[in-house]
N, C-alpha and C positions, 0 to 999 in steps of 0.2 A: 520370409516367414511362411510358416506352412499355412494354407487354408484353411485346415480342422481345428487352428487354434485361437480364429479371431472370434468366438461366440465367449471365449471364455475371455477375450483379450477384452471386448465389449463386457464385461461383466465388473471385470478389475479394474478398468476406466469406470466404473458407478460406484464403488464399493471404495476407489480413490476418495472422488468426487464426495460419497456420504462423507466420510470420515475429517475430509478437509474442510467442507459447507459447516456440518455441525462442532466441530473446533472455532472453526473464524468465528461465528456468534457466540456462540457461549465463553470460549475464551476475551473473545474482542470485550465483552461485555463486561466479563468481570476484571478484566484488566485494565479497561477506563477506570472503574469504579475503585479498585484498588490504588491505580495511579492519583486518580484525584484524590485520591485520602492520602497518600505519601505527601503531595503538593499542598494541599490543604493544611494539614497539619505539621508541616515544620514550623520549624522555629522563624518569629515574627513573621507568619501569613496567617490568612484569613480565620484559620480556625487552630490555630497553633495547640498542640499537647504533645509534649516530650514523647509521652508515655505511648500511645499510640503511634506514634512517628515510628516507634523504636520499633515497638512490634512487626508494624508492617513490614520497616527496613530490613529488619533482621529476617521476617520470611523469606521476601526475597533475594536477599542475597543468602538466603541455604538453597534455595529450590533451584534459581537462574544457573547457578554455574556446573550442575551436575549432570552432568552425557545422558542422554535419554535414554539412551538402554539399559544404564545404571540405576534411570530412575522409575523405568518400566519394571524393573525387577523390588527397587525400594518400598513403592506404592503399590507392590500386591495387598496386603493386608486391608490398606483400605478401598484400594477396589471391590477385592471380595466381598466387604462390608456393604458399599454402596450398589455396586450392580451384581450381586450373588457368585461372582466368577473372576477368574485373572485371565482367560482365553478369549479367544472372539472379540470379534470386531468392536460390540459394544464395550468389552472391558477397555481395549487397548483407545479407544475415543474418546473415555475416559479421561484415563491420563493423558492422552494428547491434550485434552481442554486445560487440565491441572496446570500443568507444562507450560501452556500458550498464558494464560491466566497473568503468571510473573512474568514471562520474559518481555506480554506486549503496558503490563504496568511500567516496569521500571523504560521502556520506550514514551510513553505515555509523560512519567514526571520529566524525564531528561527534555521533552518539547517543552512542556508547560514552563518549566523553570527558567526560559529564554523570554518568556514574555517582559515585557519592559516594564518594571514594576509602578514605575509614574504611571500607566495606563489604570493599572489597578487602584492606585494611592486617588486620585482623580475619580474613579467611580466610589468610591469610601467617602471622596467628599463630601459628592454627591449625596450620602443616606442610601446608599444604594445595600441590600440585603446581601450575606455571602452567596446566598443562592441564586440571585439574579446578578452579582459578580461572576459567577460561576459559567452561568448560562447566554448571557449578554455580554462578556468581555473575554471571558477564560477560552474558554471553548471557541467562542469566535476567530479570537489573535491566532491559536496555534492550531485549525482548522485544515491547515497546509501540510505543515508538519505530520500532524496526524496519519494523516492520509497516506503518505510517502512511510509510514511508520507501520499503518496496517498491510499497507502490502508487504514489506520486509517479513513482516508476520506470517504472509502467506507463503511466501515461499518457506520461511522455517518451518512451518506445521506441514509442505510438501515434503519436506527431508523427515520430518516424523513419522510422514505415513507412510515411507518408507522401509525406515527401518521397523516400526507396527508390521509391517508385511513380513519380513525375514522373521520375525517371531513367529508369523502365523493369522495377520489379522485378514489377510487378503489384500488387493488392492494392484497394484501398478509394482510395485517393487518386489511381493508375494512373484506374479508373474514371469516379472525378469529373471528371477534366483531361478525358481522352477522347472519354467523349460527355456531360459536362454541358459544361463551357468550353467547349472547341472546338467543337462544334454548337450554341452558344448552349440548351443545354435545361437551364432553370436549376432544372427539376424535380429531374432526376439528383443536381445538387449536393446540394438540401435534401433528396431522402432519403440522400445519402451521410451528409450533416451530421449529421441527425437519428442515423441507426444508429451514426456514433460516440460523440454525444453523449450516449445511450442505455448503453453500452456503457462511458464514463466512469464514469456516475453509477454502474452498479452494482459496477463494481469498489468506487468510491469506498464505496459503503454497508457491501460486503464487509469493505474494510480498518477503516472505521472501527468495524466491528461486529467483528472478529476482536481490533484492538488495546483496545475496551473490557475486553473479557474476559480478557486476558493482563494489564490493569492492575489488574482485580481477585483474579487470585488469589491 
């Protein structure tokens, strides 16, 4: 790779980094939150309502299954609404959170739903609150899982900000197109490759080292 291109390579490795950092929380966030309300409220659990069950259900399964570029072009309207624009980085981070939001809930209900429900029938006995069911049992049991679930999550919002780049948001994938593809320097591509693939693995080790230990306690 040429040397007049690693200041801008350094630039698109942070503008990665922003876009991926601020997705994982706000997505991670509200995709608990929406998880636990799918889990929550089905039918015969802690806080059962059809009616809500349905709604949540039915968001996500419109939002989960539709190609991010399909739905980077869908969700202009209200991007433009929320952050004044449909271009730039902060729009396209935007939607990456939207995006992440569903796909790491319905992750979220899929762990939850394995817990052993005697676990829970047994703290009910008890008099115990849904909210400290919630927080002392729920969360606890599938603390593993989770984890193993949020990384999955990391690498998906990696291939988002990806393809955010080929739009135009910047970033690591911006990069590669730029001057590896379109100037034929197929160096560029392999060190882009390499630094995400790099970059996979170690989350990957993180999570899987973080969720051993939560399944041993």
């Amino acid at each position: 790779m040429r040397p007049d291109l690693a200041p801008l390579l350094v630039d698109a490795f942070g503008q990665t980094v922003y876009m991926v950092l601020i997705t994982l929380v706000v997505g991670g966030f509200f995709g608990l939150v929406i998880g636990l309300g799918l889990y929550l409220t089905r039918p015969g659990n802690l806080l059962a309502n059809r009616g809500v069950f349905a709604v949540l259900n039915l968001a996500v399964n419109v939002v989960r299954p539709v190609p991010f570029l399909i739905f980077l072009v869908a969700l202009g309207p209200v991007t433009r609404a929320v952050v004044g624009t449909t271009i730039g980085i902060e729009a396209f981070t935007f939607a990456m959170c939207v995006m992440a939001s569903f796909v790491f809930a319905r992750l979220v209900e899929q762990n939850l739903v394995s817990i052993d429900p005697g676990v829970i029938e047994a703290a009910r006995a008890m008099g115990a609150t849904p909210l400290r069911i919630v927080r002392t049992v729920v969360v606890p049991e599938a603390l593993s899982p989770l984890i193993l679930g949020y990384t999955f999550l990391f690498v998906g919002v990696l291939d988002m900000s990806a393809i955010a780049g080929y739009l135009g948001a910047g970033g690591l994938g911006d990069f590669a197109i730029q001057y590896g593809y379109r100037q034929y320097d197929w160096a560029v591509t392999a060190v882009v490759v390499v630094i995400i693939v790099v970059i996979v693995q170690l989350v990957q080790w993180l999570g899987n080292t973080l969720a051993k230990r939560a399944l041993r306690r």
